[in-house]
Jmol script that loads the backbone (N, CA, C; Angstrom):
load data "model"
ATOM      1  N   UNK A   1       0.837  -1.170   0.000  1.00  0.00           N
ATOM      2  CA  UNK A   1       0.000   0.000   0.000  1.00  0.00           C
ATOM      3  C   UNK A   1       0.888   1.241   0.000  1.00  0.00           C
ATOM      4  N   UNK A   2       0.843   1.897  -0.843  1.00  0.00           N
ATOM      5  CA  UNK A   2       1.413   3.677  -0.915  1.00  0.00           C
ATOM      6  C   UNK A   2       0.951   4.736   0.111  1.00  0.00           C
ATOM      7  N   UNK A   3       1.924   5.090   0.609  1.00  0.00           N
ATOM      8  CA  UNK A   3       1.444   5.987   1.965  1.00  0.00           C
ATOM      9  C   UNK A   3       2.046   7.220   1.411  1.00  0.00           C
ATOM     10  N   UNK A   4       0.888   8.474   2.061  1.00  0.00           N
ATOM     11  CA  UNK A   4       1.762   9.542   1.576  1.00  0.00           C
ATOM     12  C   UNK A   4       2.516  10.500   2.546  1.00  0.00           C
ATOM     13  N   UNK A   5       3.088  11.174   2.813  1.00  0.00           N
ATOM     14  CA  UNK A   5       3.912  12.221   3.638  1.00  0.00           C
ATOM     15  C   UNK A   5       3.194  12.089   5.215  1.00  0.00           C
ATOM     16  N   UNK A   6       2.141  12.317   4.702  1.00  0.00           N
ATOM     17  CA  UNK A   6       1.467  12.789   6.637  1.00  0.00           C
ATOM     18  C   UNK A   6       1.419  11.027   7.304  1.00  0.00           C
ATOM     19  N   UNK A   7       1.140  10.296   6.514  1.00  0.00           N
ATOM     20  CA  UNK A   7       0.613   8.486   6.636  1.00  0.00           C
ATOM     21  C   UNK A   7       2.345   8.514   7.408  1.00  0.00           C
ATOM     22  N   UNK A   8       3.337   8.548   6.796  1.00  0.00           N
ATOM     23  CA  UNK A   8       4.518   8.407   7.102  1.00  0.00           C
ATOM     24  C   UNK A   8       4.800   8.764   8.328  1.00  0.00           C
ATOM     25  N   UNK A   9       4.613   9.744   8.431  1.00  0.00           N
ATOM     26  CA  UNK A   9       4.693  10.745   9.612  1.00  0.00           C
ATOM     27  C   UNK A   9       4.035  10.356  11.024  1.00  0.00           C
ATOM     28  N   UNK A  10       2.778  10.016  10.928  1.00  0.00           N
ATOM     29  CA  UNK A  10       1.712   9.197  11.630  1.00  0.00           C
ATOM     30  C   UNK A  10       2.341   8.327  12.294  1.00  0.00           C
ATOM     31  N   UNK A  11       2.684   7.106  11.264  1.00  0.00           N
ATOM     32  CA  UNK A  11       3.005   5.886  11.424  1.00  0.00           C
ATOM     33  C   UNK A  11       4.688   6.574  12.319  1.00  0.00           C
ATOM     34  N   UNK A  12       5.437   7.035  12.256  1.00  0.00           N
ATOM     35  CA  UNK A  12       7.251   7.255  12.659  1.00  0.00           C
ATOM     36  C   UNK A  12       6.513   7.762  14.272  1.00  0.00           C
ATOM     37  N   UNK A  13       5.658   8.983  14.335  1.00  0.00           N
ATOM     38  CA  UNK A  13       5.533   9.336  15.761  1.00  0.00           C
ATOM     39  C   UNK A  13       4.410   8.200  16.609  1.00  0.00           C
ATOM     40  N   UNK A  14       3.399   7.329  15.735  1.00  0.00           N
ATOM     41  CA  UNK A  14       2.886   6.129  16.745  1.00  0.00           C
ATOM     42  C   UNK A  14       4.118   5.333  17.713  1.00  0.00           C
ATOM     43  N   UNK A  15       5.416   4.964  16.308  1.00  0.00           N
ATOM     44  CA  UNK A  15       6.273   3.974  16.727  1.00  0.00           C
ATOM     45  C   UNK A  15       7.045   4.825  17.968  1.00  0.00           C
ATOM     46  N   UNK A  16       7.743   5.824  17.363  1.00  0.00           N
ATOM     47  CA  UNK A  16       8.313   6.494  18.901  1.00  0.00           C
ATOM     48  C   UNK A  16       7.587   6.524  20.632  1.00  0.00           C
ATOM     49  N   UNK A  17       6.143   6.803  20.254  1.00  0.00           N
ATOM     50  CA  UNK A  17       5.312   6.757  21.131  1.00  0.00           C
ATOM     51  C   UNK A  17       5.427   5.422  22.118  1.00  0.00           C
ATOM     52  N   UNK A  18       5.053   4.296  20.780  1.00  0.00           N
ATOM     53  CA  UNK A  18       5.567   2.667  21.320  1.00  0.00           C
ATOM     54  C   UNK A  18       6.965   2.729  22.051  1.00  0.00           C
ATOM     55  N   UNK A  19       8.272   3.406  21.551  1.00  0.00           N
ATOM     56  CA  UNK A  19       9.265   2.736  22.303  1.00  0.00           C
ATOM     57  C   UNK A  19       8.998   3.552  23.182  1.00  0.00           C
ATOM     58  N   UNK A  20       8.633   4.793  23.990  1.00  0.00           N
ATOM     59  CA  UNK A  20       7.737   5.615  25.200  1.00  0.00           C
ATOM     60  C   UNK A  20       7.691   4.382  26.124  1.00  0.00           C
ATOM     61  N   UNK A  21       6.815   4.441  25.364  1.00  0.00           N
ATOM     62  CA  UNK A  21       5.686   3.688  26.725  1.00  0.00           C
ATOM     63  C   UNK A  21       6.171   2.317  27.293  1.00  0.00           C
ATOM     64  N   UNK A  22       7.216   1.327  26.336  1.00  0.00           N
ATOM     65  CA  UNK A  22       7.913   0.279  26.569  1.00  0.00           C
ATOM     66  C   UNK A  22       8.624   0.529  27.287  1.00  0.00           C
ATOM     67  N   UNK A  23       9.902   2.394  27.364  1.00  0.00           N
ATOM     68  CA  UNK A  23      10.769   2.623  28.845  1.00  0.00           C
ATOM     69  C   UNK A  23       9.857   2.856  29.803  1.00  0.00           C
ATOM     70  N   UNK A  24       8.944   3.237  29.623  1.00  0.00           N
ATOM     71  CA  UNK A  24       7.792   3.491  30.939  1.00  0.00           C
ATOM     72  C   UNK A  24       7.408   1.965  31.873  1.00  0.00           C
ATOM     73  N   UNK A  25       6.912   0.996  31.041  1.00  0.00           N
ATOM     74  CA  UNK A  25       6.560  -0.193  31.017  1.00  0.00           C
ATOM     75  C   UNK A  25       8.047  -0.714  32.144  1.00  0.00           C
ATOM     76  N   UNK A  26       8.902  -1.107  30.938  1.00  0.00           N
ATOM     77  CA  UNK A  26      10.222  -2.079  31.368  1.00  0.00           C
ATOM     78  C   UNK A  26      10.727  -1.407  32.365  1.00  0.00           C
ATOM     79  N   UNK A  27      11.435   0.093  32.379  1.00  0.00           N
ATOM     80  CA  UNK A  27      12.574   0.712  32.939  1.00  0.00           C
ATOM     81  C   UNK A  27      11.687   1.678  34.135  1.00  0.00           C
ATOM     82  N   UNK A  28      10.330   2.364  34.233  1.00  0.00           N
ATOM     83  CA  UNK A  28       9.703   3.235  34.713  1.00  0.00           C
ATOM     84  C   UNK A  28      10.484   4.780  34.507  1.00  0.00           C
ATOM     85  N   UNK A  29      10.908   4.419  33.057  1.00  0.00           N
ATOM     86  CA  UNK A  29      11.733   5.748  32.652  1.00  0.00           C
ATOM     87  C   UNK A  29      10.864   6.373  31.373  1.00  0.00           C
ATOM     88  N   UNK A  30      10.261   7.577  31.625  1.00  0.00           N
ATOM     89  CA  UNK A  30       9.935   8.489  30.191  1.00  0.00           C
ATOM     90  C   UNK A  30      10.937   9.383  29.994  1.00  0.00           C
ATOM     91  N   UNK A  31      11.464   9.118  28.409  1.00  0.00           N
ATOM     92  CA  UNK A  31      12.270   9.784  27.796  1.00  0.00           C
ATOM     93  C   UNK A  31      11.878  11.247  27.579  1.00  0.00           C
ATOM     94  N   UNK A  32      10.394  11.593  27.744  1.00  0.00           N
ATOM     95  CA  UNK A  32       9.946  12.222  27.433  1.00  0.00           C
ATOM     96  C   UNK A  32       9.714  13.711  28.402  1.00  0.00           C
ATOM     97  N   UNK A  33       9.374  13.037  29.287  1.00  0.00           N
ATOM     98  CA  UNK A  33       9.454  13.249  31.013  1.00  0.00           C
ATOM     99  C   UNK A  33      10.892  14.017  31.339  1.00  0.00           C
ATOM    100  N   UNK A  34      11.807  13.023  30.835  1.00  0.00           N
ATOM    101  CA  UNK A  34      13.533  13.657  31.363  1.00  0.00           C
ATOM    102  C   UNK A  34      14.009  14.644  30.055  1.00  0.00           C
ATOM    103  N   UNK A  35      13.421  14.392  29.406  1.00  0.00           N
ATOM    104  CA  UNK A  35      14.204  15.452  28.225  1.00  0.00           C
ATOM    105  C   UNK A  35      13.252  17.120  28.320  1.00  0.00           C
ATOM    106  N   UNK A  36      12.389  17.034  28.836  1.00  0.00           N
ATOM    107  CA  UNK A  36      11.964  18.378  28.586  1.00  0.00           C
ATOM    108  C   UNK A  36      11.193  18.669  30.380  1.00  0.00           C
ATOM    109  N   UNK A  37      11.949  18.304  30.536  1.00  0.00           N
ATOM    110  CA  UNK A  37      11.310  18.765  32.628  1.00  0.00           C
ATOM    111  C   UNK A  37       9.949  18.531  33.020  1.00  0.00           C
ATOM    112  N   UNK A  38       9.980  17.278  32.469  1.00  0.00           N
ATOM    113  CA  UNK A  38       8.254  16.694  33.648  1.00  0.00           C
ATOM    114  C   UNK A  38       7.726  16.531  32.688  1.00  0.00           C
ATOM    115  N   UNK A  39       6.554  15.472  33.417  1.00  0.00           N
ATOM    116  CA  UNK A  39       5.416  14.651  32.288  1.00  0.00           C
ATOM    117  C   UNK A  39       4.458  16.318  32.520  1.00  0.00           C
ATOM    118  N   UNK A  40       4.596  17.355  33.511  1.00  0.00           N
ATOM    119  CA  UNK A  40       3.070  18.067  32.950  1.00  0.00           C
ATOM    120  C   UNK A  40       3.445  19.596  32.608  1.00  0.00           C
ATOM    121  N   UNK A  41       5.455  19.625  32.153  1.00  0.00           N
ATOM    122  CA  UNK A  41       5.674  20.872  31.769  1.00  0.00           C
ATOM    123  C   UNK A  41       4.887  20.930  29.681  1.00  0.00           C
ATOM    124  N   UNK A  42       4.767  22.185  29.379  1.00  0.00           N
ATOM    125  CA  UNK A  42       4.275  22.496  28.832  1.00  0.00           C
ATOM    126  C   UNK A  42       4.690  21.546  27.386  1.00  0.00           C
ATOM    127  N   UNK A  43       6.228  21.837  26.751  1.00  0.00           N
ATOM    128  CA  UNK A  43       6.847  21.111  25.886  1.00  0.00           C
ATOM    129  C   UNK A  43       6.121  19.649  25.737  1.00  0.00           C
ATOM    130  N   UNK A  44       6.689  19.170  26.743  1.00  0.00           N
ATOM    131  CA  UNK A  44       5.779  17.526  27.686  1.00  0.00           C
ATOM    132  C   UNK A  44       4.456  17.098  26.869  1.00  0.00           C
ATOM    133  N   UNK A  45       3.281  18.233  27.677  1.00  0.00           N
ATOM    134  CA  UNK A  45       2.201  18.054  27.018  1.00  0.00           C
ATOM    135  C   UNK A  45       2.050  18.060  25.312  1.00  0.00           C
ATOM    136  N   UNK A  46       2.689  19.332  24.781  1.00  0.00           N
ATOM    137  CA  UNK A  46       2.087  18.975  23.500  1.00  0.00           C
ATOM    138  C   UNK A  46       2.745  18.121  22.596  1.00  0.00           C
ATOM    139  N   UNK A  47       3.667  17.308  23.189  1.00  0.00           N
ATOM    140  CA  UNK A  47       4.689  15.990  22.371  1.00  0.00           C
ATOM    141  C   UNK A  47       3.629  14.868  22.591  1.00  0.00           C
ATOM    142  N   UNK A  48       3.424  14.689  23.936  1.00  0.00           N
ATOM    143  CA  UNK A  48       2.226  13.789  24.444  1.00  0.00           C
ATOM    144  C   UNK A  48       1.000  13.479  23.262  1.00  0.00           C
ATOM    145  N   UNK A  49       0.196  15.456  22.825  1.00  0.00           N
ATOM    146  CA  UNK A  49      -0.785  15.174  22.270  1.00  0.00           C
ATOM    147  C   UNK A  49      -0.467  15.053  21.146  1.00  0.00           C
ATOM    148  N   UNK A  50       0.421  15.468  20.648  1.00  0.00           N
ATOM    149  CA  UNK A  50       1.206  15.042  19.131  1.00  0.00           C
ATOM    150  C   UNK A  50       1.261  13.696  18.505  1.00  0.00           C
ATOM    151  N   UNK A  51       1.983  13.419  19.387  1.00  0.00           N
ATOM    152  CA  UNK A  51       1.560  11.866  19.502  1.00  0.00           C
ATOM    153  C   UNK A  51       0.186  10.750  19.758  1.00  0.00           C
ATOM    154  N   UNK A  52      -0.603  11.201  20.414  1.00  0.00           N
ATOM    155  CA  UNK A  52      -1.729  11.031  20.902  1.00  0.00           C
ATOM    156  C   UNK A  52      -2.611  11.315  19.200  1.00  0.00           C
ATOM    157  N   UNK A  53      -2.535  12.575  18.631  1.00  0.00           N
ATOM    158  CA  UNK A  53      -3.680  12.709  17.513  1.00  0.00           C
ATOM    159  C   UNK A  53      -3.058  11.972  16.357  1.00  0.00           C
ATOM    160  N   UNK A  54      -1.273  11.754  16.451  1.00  0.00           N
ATOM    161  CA  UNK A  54      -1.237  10.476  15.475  1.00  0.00           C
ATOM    162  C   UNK A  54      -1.358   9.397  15.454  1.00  0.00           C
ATOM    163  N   UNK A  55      -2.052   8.683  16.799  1.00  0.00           N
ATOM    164  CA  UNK A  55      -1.960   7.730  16.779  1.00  0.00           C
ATOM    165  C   UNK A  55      -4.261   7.340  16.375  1.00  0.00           C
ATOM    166  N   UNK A  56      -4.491   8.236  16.924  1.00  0.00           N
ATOM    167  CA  UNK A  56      -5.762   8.643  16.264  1.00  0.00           C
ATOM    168  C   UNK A  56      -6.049   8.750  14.511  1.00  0.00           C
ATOM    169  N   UNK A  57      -5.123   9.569  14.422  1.00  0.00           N
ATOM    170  CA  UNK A  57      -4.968   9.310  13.078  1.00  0.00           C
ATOM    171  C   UNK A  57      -4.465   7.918  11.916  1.00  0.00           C
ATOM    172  N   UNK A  58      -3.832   7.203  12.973  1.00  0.00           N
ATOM    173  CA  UNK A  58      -3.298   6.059  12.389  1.00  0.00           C
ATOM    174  C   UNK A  58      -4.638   4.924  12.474  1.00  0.00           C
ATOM    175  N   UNK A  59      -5.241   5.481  13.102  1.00  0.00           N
ATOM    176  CA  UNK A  59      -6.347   4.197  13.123  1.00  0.00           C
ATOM    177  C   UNK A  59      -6.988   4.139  11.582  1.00  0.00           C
ATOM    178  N   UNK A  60      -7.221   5.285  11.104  1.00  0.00           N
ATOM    179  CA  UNK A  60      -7.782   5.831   9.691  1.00  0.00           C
ATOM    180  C   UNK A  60      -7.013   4.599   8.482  1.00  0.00           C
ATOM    181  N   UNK A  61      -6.092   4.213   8.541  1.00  0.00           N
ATOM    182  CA  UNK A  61      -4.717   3.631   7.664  1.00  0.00           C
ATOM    183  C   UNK A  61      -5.177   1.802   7.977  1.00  0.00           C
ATOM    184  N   UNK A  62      -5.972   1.705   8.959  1.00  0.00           N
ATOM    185  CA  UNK A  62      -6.847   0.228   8.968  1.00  0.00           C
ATOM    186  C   UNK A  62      -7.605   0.046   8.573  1.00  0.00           C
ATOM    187  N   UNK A  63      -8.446   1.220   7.692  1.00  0.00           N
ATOM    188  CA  UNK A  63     -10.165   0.998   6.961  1.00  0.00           C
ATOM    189  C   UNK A  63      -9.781   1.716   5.659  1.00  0.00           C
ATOM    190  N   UNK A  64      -8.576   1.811   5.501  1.00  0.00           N
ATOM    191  CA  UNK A  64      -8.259   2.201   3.609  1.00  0.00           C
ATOM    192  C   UNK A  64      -8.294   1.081   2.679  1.00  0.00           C
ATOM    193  N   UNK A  65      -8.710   1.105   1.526  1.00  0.00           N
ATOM    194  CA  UNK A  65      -8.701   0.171   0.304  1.00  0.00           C
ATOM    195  C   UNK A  65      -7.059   0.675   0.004  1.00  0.00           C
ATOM    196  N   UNK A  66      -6.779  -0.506  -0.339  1.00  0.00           N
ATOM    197  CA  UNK A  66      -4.918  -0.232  -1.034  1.00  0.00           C
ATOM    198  C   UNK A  66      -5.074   0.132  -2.155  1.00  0.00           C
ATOM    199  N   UNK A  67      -5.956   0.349  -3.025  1.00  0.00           N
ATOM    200  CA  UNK A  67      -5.463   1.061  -3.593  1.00  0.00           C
ATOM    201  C   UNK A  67      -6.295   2.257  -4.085  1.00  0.00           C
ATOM    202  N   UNK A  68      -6.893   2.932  -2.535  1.00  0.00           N
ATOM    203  CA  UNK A  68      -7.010   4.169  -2.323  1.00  0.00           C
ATOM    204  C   UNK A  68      -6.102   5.411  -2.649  1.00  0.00           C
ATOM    205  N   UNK A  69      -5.079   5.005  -2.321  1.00  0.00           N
ATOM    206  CA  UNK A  69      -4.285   6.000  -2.212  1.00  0.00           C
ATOM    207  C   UNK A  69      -2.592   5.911  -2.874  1.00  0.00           C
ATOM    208  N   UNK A  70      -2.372   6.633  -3.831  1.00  0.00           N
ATOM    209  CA  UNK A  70      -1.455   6.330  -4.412  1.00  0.00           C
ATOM    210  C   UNK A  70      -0.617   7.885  -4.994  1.00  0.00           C
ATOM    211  N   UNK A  71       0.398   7.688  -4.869  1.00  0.00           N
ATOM    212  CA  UNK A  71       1.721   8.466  -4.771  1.00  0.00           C
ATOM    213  C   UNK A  71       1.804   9.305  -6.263  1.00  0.00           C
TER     214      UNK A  71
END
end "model"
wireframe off; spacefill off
backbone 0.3
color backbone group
């Protein structure tokens, strides 16, 4: 299936999100948390929802016909 720019994009910040939540999970470490000063400083939050509306958005990329969409 042909994905275009934003599909790409979607899909790269879901996966980052995944390895997130796996140091959270395994280590009780957010990368996310230590790189920008706290899970509820401002930076924090909108990486969070960034992530959060692509992964919303990625749900969209499970009810496409393949060959909806093409490059």
């Amino acid at each position: 299936m042909a994905r275009n720019g934003l599909d790409r994009v979607a899909l790269l910040l879901v996966i980052v999100g995944a390895v997130v939540w796996l140091s959270v999970g395994l280590f009780q470490f957010d990368f996310v948390a230590a790189l920008f000063g706290g899970a509820s400083s401002t930076v924090s939050r909108i990486i969070y929802s960034v992530v959060g509306i692509a992964g919303v958005y990625s749900i969209s990329l499970l009810f496409r016909d393949s060959d909806a969409v093409r490059e």
